[in-house]
N, C-alpha and C positions, 0 to 999 in steps of 0.2 A: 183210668181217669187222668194219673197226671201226664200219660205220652201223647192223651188228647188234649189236654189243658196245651201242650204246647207249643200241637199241631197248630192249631186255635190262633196262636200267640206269633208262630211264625207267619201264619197267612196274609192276621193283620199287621204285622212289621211290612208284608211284601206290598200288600195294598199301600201301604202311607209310604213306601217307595215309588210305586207306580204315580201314586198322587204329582209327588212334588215332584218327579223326570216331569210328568204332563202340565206344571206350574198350574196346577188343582189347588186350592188351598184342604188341609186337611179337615178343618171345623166342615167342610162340606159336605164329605164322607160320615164323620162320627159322632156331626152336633158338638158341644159345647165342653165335654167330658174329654178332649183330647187340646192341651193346651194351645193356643193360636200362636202361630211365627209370628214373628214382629214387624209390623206396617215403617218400610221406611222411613224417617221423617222427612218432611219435603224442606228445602234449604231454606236457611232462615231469611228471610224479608219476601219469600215467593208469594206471599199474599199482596204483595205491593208494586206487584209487575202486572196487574191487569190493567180495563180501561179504566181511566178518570172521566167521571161525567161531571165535568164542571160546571155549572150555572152560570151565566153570566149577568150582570147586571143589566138588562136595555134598552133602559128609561135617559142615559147618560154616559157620560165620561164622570168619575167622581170627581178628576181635578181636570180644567180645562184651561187654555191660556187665559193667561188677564188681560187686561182692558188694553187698551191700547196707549203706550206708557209705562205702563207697569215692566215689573223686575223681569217677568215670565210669560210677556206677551208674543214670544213666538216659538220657543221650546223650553219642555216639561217631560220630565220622564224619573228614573228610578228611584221610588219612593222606596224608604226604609219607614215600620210601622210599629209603635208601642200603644198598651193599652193599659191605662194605669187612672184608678178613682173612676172608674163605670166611663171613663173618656179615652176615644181612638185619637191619637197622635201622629200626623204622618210629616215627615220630610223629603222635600221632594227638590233635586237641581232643576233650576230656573232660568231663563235668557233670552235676549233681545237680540236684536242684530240677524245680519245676514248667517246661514249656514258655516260660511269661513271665519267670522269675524264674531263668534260667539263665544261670551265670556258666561260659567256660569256660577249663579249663588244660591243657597241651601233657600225654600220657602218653608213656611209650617201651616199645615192647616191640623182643626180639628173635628171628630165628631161624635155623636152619640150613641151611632151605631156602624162605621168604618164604609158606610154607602152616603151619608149624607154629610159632605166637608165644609166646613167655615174657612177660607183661610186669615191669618192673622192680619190684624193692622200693623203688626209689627216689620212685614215682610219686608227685604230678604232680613233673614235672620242668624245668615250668617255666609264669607265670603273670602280672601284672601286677601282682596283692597289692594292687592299691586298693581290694578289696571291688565295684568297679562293672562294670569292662572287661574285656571278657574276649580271648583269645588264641585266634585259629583261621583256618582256612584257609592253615597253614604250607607253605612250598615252600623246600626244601633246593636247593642249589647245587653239579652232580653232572655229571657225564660221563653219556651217555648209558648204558652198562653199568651205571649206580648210584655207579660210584666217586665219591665225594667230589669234591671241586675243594677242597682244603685252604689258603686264602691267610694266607700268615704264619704258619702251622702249625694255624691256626681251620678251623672248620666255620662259612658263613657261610647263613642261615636268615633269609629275610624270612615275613613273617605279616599278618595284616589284624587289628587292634584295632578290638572295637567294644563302645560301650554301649549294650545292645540298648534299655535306657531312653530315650535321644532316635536312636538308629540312626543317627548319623556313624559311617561306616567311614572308617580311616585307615590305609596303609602303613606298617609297624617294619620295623626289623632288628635280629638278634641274632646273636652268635657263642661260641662255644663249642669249647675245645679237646677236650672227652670226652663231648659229645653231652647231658650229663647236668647238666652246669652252665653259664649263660649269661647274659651281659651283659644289664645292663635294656635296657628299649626303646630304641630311638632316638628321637628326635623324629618326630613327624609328617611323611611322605617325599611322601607323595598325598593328598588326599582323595577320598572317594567310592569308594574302589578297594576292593573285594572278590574272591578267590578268585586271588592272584598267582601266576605262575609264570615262570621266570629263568632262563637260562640264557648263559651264556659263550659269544659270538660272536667269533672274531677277538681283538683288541686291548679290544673291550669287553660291557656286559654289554643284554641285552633282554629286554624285561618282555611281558607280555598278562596284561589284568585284566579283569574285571566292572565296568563302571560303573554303579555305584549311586546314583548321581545323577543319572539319566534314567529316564522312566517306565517305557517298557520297556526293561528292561539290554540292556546291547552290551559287546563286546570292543571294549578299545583297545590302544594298543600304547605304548610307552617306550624310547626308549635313552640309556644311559649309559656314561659314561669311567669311573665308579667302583661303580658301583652304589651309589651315596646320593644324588646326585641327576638326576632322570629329565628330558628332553623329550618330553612329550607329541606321538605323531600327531595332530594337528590333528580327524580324524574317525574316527570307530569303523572296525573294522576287520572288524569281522561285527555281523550284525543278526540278528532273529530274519525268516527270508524261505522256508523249507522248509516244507511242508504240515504235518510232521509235530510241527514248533515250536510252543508256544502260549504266549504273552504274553513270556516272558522268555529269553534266555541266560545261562548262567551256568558257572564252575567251567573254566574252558580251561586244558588242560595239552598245553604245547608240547616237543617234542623238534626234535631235530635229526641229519637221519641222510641221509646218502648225496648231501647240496648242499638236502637239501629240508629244508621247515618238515612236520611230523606235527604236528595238536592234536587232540584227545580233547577233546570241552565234553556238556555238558547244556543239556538242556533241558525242562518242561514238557511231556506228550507230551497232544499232544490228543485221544489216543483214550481217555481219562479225566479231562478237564478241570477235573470238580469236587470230582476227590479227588486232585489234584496229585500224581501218579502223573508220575514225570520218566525218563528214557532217556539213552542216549549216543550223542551223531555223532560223526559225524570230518570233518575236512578238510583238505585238503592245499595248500601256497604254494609260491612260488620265491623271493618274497621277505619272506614275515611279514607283509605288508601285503594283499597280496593273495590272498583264499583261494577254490577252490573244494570244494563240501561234496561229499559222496559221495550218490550217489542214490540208495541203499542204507541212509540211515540211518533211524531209530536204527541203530546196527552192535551195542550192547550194550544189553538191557530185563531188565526185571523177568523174574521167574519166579516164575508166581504157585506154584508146586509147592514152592518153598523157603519157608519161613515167614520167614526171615531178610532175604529181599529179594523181596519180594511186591508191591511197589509202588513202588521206589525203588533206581536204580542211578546217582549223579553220585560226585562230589567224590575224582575218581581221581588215582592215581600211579601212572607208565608207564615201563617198562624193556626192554632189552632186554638179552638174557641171552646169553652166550659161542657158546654154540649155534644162536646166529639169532633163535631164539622169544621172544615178547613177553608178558609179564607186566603184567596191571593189579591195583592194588589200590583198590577202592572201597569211598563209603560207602553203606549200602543203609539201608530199612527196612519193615517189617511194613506189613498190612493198618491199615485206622482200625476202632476209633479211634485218634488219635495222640497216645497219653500220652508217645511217648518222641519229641523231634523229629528224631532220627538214632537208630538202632538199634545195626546191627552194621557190623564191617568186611568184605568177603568178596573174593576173588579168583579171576581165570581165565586162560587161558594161549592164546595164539595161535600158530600160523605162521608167519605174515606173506603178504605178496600174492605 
């Protein structure tokens, strides 16, 4: 009995070899009583590389230029978005003038559901006043949910200064206790940095910007103990290396949700190369430094059926709302020709993966 007991023993040792040369799993052979190998884990953010079925809102543009006269009666585009007291807050750069000869300044609108905006009597609400520089590419300082991050009782608001006359882009900051009145600029914090986005890690604060001081832009990245002065990573943090990319990146808007980096960027879409016709990717990190893109992107494009964003969806602001669902608000714009060089503001509404 026991030289059969081991006969027994040896068979099935040979079968659960057999098994796994054949990549058989063994629970398939012995049922439940033979412990299971262990299921890969799949990498962490791989749930966040599929499609995004965005919604889009298309009743309107939520922000659309003003009257004629107004601050922002010929371009409007990268709004930054807080939601704070059951109220959506949005700021958005503003400008008149021809294409070359635009100066631009912060507008505010409000609303009560982040689709339907009031904008202020107050507009613009905020500006540089030297006649030359203008104010844009604003990013509010905010909880994921939109809440504010309130320091010292401030709303604190970095932006990208430039004069489009010799095109040095440079990093400000401003702060504001009621959103509607705000400290001058700061001193010059970066150069070359276009389309900033910040958010509160830990103990301190991390940046990704547009570098505009390389031929073709890239994201880089920055951390700081106070958020006023930055250490640069050493090298870009994304390039332009997707099919669907052409010549530049631009506009990265990072969250932070569940241990991961989420960024939303633009880019140039090559399926219309010669009328700068731009889209939205996405990509996901583990550590801000490292990203991969989703194979799926663009995840958000034009629609040529909307007149309001017929050839242009970048310079987004991203939320996430009580309910799970994800809210973008971007800047779009029309068909050419292009008298207006940002159009309208428009938004859409997601799931999530």
């Amino acid at each position: 009995m026991l030289s059969q007991g081991r006969g027994t023993q040896m068979r099935v040792t040979q079968l659960i070899k057999i098994a796994v040369i054949a990549g058989i799993g063994a629970t398939w052979f012995f049922g439940d009583s033979i412990p299971r190998a262990a299921t890969p884990a799949a990498p962490a953010g791989e749930k966040w590389l599929g499609q995004q079925e965005w919604k889009k809102v298309k009743s309107g543009a939520v922000i659309a230029l003003g009257e004629e006269g107004a601050f922002d009666d010929m371009h409007v585009f990268a709004p930054t978005v807080v939601r704070e007291n059951s109220e959506y807050r949005l700021w958005y750069p503003g400008s008149r003038g021809t294409v070359a000869g635009r100066i631009f300044r912060l507008g505010l609108a409000m609303s009560p559901d982040g689709v339907r905006f009031t904008k202020s009597s107050n507009n613009p609400v905020y500006e540089f006043g030297d006649g030359r520089s203008s104010v844009v590419t604003p990013t509010m300082l905010r909880q994921l949910d939109g809440t504010p991050i309130r320091e010292d009782g401030k709303l604190r608001m970095w932006f990208t200064g430039v004069d489009f006359s010799d095109g040095l882009h440079t990093l400000h900051e401003t702060t504001s206790s009621d959103g509607e009145n705000w400290s001058s600029p700061s001193p010059p914090q970066i150069e070359n940095a276009y389309a900033p986005t910040v958010i509160k890690d830990g103990d301190g604060y991390r940046m990704w910007y547009t570098d505009v001081g390389v031929a073709s832009w890239a994201f880089r990245h920055a951390a700081s103990a106070d958020g006023r002065h930055w250490k640069i990573t050493p090298e870009p943090v994304m390039a332009v290396d997707q099919e669907w990319e052409h010549r530049r990146l631009f506009y990265p808007t990072v969250v932070k949700y569940d241990g991961l980096y989420l960024m939303w960027y633009a880019s140039y879409w090559i399926e219309k190369p010669d009328a700068d016709m731009t889209a939205i990717g996405f990509a996901v990190s583990e550590d801000g430094i490292h990203w991969r893109k989703n194979s799926n992107n663009p995840v958000l494009r034009p629609d040529p059926k909307l007149a309001w964003e017929s050839y242009y969806n970048s310079s987004q602001s991203v939320m996430r709302l009580d309910d799970g669902t994800w809210r973008i608000w971007y800047g779009s714009r029309k068909e050419p020709p292009f008298v207006n060089k940002y159009f309208a503001i428009a938004t859409a509404e997601w799931a999530g993966p």
